[in-house]
N, C-alpha and C positions, 0 to 999 in steps of 0.2 A: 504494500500500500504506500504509496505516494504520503508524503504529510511537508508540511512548509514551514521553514521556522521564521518565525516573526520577531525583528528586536522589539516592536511596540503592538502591542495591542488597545485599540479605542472602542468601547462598548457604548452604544445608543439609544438607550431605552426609548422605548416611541408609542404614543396611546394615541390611535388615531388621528395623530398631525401630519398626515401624507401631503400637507402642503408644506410643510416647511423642513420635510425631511433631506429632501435632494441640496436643501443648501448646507445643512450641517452636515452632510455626507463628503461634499464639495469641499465643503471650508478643513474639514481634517484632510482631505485630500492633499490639498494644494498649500499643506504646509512645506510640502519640499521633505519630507522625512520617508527615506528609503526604507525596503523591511519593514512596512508597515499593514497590518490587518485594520478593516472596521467591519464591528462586530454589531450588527443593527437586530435589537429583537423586537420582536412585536408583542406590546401586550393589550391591545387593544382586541376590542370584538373583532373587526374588522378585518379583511386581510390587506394586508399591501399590493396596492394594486400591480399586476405583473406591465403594466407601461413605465413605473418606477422600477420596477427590479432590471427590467429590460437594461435600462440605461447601463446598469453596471456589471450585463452580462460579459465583457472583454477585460473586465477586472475581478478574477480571482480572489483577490486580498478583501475585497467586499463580500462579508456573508450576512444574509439575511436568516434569522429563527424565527420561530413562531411560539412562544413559551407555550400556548394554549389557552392559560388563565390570567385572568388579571390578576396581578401581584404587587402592583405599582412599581416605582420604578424603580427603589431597591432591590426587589426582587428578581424585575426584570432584567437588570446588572449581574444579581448571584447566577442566575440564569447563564446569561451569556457568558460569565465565567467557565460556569462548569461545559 
């Protein structure tokens, strides 16, 4: 199995703000910092919509979770930890 080591990991927690998700996605982007994952989970009802996921299907280092339950957004963080 394939696996990728990241010197930085960025976790996202997100409850339904698909409108303001592609710019924090963006803005950790384009810090310039190589070796970098973002870690976006969802914990809203809602799923994200795949016109946003689309965007960042040529980038790898972008993953998207879907915890299941709301947990707010510490949870949503332990989450994309584990």
């Amino acid at each position: 199995m394939f696996t990728m080591e990241f010197q930085l990991s960025i976790g996202i927690p997100t409850c339904n703000r698909h409108d303001t998700l592609v710019r924090a996605i963006n803005s950790v982007i384009n810090q310039g910092i190589d070796d970098i994952e973002v870690i976006v989970v969802n914990d809203g009802v809602d799923n994200i919509p795949s016109a946003l996921t689309d965007i960042y299907c040529d980038k790898p280092y972008v993953i998207f979770l879907d915890n299941g339950v709301c947990q707010g957004a510490a949870g949503a963080r332990n989450f994309g930890v584990r």
